[in-house]
C-alpha positions in Angstrom: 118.7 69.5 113.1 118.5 71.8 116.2 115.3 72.3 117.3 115.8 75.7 119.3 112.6 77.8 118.8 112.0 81.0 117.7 112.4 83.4 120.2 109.9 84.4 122.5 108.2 81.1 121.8 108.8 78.6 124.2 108.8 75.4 122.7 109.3 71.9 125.1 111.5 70.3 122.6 113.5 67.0 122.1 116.4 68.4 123.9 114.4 69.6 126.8 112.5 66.7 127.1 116.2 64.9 127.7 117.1 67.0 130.1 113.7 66.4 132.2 113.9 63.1 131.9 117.8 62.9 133.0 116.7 65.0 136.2 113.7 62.9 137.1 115.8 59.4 136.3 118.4 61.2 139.0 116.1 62.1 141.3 114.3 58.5 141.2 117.8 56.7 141.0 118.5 58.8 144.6 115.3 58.8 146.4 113.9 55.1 145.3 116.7 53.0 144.3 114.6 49.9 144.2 111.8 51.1 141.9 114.7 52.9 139.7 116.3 49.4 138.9 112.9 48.2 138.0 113.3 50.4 135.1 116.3 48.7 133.2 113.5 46.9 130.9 112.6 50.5 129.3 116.7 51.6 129.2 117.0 48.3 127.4 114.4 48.8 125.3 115.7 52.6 124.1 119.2 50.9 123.4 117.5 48.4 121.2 115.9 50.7 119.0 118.7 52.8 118.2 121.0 49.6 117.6 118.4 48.7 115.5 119.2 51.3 113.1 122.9 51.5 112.9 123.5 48.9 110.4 120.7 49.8 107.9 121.9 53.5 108.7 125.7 53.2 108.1 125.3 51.0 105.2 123.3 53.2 103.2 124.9 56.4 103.7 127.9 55.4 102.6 126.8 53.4 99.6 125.1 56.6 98.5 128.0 58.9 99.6 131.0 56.9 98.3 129.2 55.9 95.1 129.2 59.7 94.4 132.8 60.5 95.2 134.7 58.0 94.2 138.1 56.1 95.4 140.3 59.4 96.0 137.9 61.1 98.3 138.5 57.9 100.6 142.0 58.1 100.4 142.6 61.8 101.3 139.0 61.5 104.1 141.1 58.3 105.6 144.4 60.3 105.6 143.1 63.4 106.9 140.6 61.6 109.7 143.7 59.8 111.2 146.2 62.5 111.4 143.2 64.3 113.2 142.1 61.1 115.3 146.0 60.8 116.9 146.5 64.3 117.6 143.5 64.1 119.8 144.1 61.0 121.0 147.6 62.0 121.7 146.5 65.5 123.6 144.2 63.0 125.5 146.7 61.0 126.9 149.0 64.1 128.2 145.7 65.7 129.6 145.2 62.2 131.6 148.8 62.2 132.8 149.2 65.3 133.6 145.9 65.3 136.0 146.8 61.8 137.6 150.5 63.8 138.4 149.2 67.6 139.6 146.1 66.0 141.3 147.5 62.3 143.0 144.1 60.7 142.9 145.6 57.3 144.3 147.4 58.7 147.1 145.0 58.7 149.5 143.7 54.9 148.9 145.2 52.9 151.6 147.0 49.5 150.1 144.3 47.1 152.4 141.6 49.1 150.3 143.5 47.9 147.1 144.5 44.4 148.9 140.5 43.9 149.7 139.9 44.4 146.2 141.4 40.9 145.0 142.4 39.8 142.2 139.8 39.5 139.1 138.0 36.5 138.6 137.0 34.3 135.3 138.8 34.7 132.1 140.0 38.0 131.0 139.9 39.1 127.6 142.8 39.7 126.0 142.9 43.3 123.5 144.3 42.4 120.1 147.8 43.1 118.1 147.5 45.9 115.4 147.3 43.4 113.0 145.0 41.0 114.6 142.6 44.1 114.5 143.2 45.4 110.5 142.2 41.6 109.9 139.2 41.5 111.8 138.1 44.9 110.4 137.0 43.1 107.1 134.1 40.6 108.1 134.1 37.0 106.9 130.3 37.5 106.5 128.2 41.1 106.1 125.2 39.7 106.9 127.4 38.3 110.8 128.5 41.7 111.2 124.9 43.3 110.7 123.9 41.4 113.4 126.8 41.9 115.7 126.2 45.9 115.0 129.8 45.7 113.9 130.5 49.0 113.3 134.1 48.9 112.0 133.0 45.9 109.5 130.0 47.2 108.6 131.9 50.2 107.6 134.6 48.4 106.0 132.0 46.7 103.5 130.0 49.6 102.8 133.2 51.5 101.6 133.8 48.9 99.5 130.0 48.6 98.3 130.4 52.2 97.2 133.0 52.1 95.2 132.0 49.0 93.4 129.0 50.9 93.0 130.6 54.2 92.0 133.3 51.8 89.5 129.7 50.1 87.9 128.5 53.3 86.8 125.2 53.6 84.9 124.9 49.4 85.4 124.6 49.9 89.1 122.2 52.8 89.3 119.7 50.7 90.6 121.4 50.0 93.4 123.0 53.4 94.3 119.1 54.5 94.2 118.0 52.1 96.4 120.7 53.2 98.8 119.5 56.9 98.5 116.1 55.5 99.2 117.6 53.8 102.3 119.0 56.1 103.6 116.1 58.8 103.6 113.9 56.0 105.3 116.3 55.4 108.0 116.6 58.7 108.9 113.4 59.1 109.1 113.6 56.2 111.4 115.7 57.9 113.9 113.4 60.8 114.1 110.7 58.3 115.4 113.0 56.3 117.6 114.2 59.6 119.2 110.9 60.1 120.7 111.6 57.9 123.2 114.8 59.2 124.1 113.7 60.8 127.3 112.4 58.3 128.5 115.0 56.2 127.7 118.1 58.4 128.8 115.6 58.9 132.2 115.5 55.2 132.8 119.0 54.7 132.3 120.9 56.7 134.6 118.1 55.6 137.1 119.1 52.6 136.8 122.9 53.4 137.0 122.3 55.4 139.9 119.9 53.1 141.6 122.4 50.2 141.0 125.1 51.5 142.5 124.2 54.2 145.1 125.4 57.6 145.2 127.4 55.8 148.6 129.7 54.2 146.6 131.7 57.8 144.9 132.7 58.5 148.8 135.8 56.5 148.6 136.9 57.2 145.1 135.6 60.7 144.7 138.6 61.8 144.3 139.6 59.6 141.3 135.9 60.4 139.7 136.4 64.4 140.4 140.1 64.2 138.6 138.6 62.3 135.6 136.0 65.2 135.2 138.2 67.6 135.4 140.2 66.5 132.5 137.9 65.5 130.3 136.2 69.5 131.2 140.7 70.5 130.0 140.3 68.2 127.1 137.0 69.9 125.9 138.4 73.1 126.1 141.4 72.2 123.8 139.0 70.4 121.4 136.4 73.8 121.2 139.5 75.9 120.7 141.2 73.9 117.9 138.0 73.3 116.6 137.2 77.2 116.9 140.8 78.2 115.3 141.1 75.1 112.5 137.2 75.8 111.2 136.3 79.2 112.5 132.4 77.6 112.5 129.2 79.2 114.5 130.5 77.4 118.0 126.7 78.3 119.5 125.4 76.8 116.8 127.5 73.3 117.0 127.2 73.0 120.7 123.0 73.8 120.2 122.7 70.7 117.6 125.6 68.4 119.5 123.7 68.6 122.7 121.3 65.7 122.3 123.7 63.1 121.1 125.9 64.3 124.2 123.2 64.1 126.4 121.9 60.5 125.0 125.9 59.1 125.2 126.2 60.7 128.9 123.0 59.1 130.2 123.1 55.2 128.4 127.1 55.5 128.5 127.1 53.4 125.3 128.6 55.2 122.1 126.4 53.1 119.9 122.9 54.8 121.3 124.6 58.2 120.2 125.7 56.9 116.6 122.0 57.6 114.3 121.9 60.7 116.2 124.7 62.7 115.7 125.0 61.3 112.3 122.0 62.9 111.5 122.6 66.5 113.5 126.2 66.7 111.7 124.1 66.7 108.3 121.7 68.8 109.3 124.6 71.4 110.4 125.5 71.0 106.3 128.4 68.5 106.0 127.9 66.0 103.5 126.6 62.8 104.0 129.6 61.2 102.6 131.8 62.5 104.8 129.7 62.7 108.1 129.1 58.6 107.3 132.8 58.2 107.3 134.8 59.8 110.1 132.3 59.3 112.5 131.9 55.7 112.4 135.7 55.3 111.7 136.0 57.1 114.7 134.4 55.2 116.9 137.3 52.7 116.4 140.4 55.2 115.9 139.3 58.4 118.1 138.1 57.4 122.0 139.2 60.0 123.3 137.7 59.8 126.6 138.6 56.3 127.0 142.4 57.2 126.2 142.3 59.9 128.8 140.6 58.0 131.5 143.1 54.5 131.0 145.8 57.3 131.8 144.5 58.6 134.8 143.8 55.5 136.1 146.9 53.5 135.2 148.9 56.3 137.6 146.1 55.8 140.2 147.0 52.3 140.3 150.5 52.9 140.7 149.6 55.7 143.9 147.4 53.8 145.7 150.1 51.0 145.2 152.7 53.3 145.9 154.7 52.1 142.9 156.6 55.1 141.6 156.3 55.2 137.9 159.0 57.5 136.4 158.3 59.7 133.7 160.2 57.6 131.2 157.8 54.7 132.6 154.9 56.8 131.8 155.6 57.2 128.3 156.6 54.4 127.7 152.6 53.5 128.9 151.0 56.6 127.0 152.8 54.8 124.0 151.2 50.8 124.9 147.9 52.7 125.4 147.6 54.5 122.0 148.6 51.5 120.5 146.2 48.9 122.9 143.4 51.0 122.8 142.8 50.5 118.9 142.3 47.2 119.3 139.6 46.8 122.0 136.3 48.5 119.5 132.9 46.3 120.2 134.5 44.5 123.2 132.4 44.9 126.1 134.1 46.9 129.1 137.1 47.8 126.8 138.4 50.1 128.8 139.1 47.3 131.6 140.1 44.9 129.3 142.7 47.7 128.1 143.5 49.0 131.5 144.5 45.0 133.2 146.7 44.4 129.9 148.4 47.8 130.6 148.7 46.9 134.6 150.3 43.5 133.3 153.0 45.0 131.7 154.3 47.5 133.7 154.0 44.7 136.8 151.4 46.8 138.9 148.6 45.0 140.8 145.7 43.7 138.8 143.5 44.2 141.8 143.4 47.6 140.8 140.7 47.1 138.2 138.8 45.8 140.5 139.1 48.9 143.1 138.3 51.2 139.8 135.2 48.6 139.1 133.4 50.1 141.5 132.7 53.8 140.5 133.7 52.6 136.8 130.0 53.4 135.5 130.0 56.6 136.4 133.2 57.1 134.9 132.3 55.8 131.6 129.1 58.0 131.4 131.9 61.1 131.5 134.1 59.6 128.6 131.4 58.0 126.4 129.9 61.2 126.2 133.3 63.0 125.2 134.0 59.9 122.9 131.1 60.7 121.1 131.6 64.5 121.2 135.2 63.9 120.0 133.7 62.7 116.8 131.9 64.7 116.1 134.3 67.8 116.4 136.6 65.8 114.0 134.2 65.4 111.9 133.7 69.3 111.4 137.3 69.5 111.2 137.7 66.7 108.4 134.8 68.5 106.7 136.8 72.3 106.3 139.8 70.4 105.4 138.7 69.0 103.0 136.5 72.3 102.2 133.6 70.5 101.5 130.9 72.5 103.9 129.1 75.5 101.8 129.6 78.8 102.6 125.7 79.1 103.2 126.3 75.7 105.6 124.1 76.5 108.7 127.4 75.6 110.9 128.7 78.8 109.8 125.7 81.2 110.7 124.0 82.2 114.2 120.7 81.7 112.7 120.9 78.5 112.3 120.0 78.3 115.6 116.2 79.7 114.8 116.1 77.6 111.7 113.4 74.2 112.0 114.7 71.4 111.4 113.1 70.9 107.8 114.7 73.9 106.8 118.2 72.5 108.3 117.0 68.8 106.1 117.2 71.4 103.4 120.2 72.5 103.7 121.8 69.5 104.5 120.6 67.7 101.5 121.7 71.0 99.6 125.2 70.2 100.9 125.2 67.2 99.8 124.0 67.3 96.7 126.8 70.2 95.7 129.4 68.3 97.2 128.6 64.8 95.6 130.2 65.0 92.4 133.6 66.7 94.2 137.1 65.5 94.1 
């Protein structure tokens, strides 16, 4: 699914065209804010034609990847996806606290900066109990949580599609070929609706940056600086245990990774990412069944970057306060975090809602959401984009423990970086197709 070309060919490919797009957005979102806001109708536009495919997407592939595998390879991919999922959710945290410590983002923010915040206004939401969220995983209504783009449910009726369908046997053939149709077409789809990524990841953070201003970072630059720098610590721990678990073709997974990073970076929505990296994971030769799993499971269980940031700032809050949490104190809140932050996938702003809940209990001023509002969407352009990243890294990792990638998988070869991309469809369906009848 890379599309590096051959060399000594240039070639102004997909990922190029991203990265011209993301300059030019930039440049417009510094030079002419008021034009670059006019530009939100074309972001818009880009986000509603990738969450246009995420339902059809998800449902199919795991129909058709399920049906072939049956029950057990569920049970060992969930197993193995969540002990993966809180290790790096886990490593997040202590990255977060750790920078918030060494670094003391909050202790230059003066307490009438925090006291001009005031308090939040309107209702806000509430995250939900562990087992308010296992309850509302399974929908009421598939056809409601199509529309929603309700990724957990979606996925949480698809799994149990494909094993009905896998249980039916011959009887359900039909169907499981339908889905196998499906799923070829939406792929397909993506390829089309990717050629208006630059333009839509151009408009976006034009829009972010004519929004907001490049003025407003000044007082919190600080704050944004630490939370780059860990997420830069916690991609270097990822890389290396990805490097060390797999021993894959690292060029190679950055090359194909790239756009999906790029597209999560710019929109700062995980959703926008989804069709894409789905369909770069297969192309690196993981099977379908298990690409269409952890990543969408992930996107529930594995936000990383959201786990890191709610860290970092939960200390901030305290400096610029000058609360003193103690180190017991801040366990105690890397704990309430990992637990909170499970519950908070599809709400809007989750990270907030999670951060005001975890201010709450630990009795620290509320206004400090409000302070962290205001550079807030450049944060969450730094940990969608490792979100999504995160996923996809488990998703390789999943993959070897469960050896399920080829030998011949391009993931695992330096020329995959030269290969087309219908060469890389090739071998992904290849993959697949050896891998289908596993257990």
């Amino acid at each position: 699914m890379t599309d590096t070309p051959a060399p000594g060919r240039f070639r102004f490919t997909l990922s190029r065209q991203i990265v011209v797009g993301l300059v030019i957005g930039g440049l417009l979102g510094w030079l002419v804010p008021e034009f670059a806001v006019s530009l939100k109708p074309a972001s818009d536009l880009f986000l509603r034609l990738i969450r246009m495919v995420i339902g059809p997407l998800l449902l199919t592939t795991l129909v058709v990847g399920i049906s072939g595998a049956g029950g057990k390879m569920v049970g060992r991919l969930a197993v193995k996806a969540i002990v993966w999922f809180e290790i790096a959710t886990t490593v997040a945290l202590f990255i977060g606290l750790a920078a918030a410590n060494l670094v003391q983002p909050g202790s230059g923010v003066s307490p009438a900066a925090l006291a001009a915040a005031g308090a939040p206004t309107g209702p806000v939401a509430k995250t939900k109990s562990l087992i308010e969220f296992l309850v509302e995983a399974v929908p009421v209504s598939f056809i409601d949580a199509m529309a929603r783009n309700d990724v957990l449910q979606i996925v949480v009726f698809s799994v149990f599609l494909g094993l009905a369908v896998s249980a039916a046997g011959a009887k359900a053939k039909v169907l499981k070929e339908l889905a196998e149709a499906g799923a070829e077409a939406m792929f397909k789809l993506v390829g089309f609706v990717m050629k208006f990524a630059p333009f839509g990841v151009g408009a976006a953070i034009a829009v972010t940056l004519g929004k907001n201003g490049i003025v407003v970072l000044l007082p919190l630059l600080k704050l944004v600086g630490t939370l780059y720098g860990a997420l830069i610590v916690f991609f270097v721990f990822l890389f290396v245990a990805m490097r060390l678990l797999t021993r894959v073709h690292m060029p190679t997974f950055f090359a194909a990774i790239r756009e999906p990073a790029l597209i999560a970076f710019t929109t700062a929505t995980s959703d926008a990412a989804l069709p894409r990296a789905l369909q770069v994971l297969e192309g690196l030769g993981i099977p379908r069944r298990i690409v269409s799993f952890v990543v969408p499971a992930g996107y529930a269980f594995n936000l990383d970057g959201s786990t890191l940031y709610l860290a970092l700032a939960l200390v901030f809050v305290s400096q610029a306060a000058h609360v003193e949490l103690s180190l017991g104190q801040q366990i105690s809140a890397m704990l309430l975090l990992m637990a909170s932050s499970k519950g908070v996938a599809g709400v809007p702003r989750a990270s907030l809602v999670v951060l005001t809940a975890a201010l709450s209990a630990f009795n620290l001023p509320v206004e400090g959401v409000v302070l962290v509002l205001g550079v807030d969407a450049v944060m969450d352009m730094g940990r969608t984009c490792v979100n999504v990243v995160g996923n996809c890294v488990a998703t390789v990792i999943v993959a070897v423990w469960e050896k399920a990638i080829p030998a011949n998988a391009p993931i695992f070869h330096p020329r995959a970086a030269a290969l087309p991309e219908a060469q890389l469809m090739h071998a992904a369906e290849a993959a697949a197709a050896e891998s289908a009848g596993v257990e």
